[in-house]
C-alpha positions in Angstrom: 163.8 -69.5 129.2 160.6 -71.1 130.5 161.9 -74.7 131.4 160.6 -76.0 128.7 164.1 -77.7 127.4 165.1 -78.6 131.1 165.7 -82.3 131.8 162.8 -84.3 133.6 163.2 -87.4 135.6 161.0 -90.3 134.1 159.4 -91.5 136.8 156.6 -89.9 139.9 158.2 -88.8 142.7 157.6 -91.6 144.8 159.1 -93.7 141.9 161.6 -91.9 141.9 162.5 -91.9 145.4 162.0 -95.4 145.5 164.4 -96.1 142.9 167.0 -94.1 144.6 166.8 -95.9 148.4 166.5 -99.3 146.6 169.4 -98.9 144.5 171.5 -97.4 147.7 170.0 -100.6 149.5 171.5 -103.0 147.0 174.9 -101.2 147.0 175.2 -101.6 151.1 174.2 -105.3 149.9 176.2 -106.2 147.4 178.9 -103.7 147.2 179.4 -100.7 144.9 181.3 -102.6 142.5 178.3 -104.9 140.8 177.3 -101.4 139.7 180.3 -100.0 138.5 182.2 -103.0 137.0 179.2 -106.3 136.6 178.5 -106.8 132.6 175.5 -105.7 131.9 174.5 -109.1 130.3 173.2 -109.2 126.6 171.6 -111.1 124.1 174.5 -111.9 122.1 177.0 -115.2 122.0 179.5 -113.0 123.9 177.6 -114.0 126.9 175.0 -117.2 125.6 177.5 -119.0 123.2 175.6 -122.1 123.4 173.7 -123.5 120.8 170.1 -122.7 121.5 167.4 -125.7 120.3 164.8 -125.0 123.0 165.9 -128.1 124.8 165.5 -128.7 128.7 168.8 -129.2 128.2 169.7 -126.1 126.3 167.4 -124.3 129.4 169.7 -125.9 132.2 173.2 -124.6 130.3 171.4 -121.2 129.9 170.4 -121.8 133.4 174.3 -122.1 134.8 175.5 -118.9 132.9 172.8 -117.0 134.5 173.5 -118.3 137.7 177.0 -117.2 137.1 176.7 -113.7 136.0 173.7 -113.9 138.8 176.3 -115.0 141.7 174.3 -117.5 142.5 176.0 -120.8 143.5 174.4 -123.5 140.7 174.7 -125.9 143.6 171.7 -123.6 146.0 168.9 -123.8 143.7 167.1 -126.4 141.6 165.5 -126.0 138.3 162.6 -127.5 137.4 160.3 -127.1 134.3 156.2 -127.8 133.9 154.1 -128.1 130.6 151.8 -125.2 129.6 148.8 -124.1 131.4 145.7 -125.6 130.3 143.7 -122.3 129.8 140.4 -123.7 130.7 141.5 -125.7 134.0 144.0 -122.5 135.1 146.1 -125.2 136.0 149.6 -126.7 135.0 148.5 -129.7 132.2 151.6 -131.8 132.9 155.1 -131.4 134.4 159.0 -132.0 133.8 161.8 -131.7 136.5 165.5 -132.5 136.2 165.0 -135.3 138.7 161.8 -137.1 136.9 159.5 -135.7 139.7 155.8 -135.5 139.7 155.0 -131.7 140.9 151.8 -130.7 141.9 150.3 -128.4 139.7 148.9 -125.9 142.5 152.3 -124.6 143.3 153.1 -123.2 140.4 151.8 -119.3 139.6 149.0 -118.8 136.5 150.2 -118.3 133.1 149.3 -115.1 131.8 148.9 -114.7 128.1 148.1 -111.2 128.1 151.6 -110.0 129.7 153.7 -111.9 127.8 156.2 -113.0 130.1 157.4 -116.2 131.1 156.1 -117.8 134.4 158.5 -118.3 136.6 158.6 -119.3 140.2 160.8 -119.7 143.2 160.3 -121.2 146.6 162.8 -122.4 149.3 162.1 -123.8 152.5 162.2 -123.4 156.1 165.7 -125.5 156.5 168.3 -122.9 155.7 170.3 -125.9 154.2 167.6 -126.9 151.4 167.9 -125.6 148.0 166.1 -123.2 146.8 163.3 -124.0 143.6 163.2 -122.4 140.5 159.9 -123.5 138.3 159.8 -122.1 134.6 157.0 -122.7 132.5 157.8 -125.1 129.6 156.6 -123.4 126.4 159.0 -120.7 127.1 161.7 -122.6 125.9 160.8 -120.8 122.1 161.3 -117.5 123.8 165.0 -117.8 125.0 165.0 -114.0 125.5 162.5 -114.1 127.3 163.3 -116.9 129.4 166.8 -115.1 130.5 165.1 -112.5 132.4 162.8 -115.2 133.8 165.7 -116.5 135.1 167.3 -113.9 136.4 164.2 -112.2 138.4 164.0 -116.0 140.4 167.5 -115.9 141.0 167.1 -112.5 142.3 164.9 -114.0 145.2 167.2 -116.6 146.1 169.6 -113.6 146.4 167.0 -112.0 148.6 164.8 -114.2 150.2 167.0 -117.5 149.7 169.7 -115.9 151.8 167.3 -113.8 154.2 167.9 -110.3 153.0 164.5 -109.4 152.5 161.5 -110.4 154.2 158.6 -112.0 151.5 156.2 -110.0 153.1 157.8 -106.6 152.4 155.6 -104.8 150.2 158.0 -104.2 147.1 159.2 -107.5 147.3 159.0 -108.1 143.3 160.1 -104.4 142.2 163.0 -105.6 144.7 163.6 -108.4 142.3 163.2 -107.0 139.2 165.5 -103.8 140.5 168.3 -106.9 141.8 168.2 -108.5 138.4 168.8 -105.4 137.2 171.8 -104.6 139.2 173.3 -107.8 138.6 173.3 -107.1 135.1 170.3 -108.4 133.4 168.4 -104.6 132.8 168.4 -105.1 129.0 166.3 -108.2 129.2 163.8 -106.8 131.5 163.4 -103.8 129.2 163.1 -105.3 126.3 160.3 -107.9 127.7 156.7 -107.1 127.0 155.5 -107.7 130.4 152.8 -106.0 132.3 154.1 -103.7 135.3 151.1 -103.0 136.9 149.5 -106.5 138.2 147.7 -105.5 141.1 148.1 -101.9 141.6 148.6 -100.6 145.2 149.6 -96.9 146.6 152.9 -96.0 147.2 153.2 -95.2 150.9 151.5 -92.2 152.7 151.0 -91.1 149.0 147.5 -91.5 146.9 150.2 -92.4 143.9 149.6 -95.9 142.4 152.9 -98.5 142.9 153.3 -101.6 140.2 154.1 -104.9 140.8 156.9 -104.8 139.0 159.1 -102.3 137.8 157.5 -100.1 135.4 159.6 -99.2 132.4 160.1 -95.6 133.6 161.9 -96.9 137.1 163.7 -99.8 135.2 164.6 -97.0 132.9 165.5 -94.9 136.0 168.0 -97.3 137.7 169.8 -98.3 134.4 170.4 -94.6 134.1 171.9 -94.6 137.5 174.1 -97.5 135.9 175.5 -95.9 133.4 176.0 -92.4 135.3 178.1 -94.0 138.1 180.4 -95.3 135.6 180.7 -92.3 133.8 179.6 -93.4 130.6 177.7 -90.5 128.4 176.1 -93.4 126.1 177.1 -96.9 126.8 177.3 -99.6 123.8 174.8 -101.7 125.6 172.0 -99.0 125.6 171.9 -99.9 121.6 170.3 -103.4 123.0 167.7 -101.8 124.3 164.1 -101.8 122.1 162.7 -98.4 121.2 160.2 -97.4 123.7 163.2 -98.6 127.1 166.0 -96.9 125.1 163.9 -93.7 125.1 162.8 -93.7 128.7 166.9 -94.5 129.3 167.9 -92.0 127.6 165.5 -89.6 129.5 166.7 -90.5 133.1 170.5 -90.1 131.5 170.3 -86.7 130.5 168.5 -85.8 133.9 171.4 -87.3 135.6 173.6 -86.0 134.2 172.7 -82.5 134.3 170.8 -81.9 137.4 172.8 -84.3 139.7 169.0 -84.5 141.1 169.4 -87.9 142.9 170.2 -89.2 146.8 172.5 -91.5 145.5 175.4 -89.9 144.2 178.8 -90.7 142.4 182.0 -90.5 144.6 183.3 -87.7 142.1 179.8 -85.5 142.8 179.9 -86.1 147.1 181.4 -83.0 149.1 
């Protein structure tokens, strides 16, 4: 009578119009049918039937079924892991590659205790015909969960950056690679990691709205929504992967969906 039962979409406006182009970006990309027929990957041996010991090793056969359900060819990118940070220095105490080489610790990003999520980094190179690097920190070899969506969110530059789809300077370069990772499959992990979205907060635009880093959980939310609306599913068995809190702002962008139709991407079976 008042509104007050009628569906609302998770995210700001801007948020939410972001999601939208980004999503209709990777589609034009990739092609419509990562989003209605890729896996969306979960934490269970269906898709990680290896044994897990928190081994380098056990990290690089992780490492090759992400690359797979990624699209990434194993053969593009290098993996390479480094000790934990020493807290007081900032910097990398030690480090561990595949090949046995010494890495300079000032490449690699700062560990952040506070956010929770693993430190990861990629970096290619100017020669189009050099592999791309992946650098995980060490000590998240005890969060294999976690570690996954590390994973995937590098591999999502390579897809971007590694094979010049996106410029590095764009200014939602990493909600690009979370939103990719997400695409490809790997939404559940990203939801379900305690990460902080906000890093260093910016404006959206010609708007006075504040933009994350990263995808906050309301747009991740948002685009798994779109997920599971273009493939016409009213409550998918993988939403019951997701933790409390992302399972609720799913569910939220869901029901919008699918009764307002209120988005600029659209279904085939809504378009006239």
């Amino acid at each position: 009578m008042f509104g007050w039962f009628r569906p609302t979409c998770p995210c700001d406006p801007s948020a939410k119009q972001w999601v939208e182009k980004r999503l209709a970006w990777l589609v034009k990309q990739f092609g419509l049918h990562i989003m209605l027929e890729r896996a969306v990957v979960l934490p269970t041996p269906e898709f990680f039937p290896d044994d897990w010991d928190g081994s380098p090793q056990a990290a690089r056969r992780m490492f090759s079924r992400v690359c797979e359900y990624m699209g990434v060819a194993e053969d593009d990118v290098e993996l390479e892991l480094f000790n934990h940070l020493d807290p007081t220095s900032g910097f990398a105490a030690g480090t561990w590659s595949g090949a046995g080489d010494d890495i300079e610790p000032e490449k690699f990003d700062h560990f952040d205790p506070i956010s929770g999520f693993a430190t990861g980094k990629w970096s290619g190179a100017k020669e189009r015909w050099r592999k791309g690097v992946i650098r995980l920190e060490r000590s998240t070899l005890d969060r294999p969960a976690d570690l996954v969506g590390t994973m995937a969110h590098e591999l999502a530059h390579q897809l971007l950056l590694g094979q010049g789809r996106l410029d590095a300077d764009a200014f939602d370069n990493e909600l690009l690679t979370d939103l990719t990772a997400a695409y490809h499959g790997f939404g559940v992990f990203l939801a379900n990691n305690p990460r902080k979205s906000t890093g260093e907060l910016h404006y959206w635009p010609g708007t006075r709205l504040r933009r994350p880093e990263y995808l906050s959980e309301p747009m991740l939310g948002y685009a798994m929504a779109h997920i599971a609306w273009f493939r016409d599913e009213d409550w998918p068995t993988w939403a019951g992967h997701l933790r409390w809190a992302p399972r609720g702002v799913f569910k939220q962008g869901l029901r919008f969906l699918q009764q307002t139709h209120d988005s600029s991407l659209q279904p085939v079976r809504f378009r006239s």
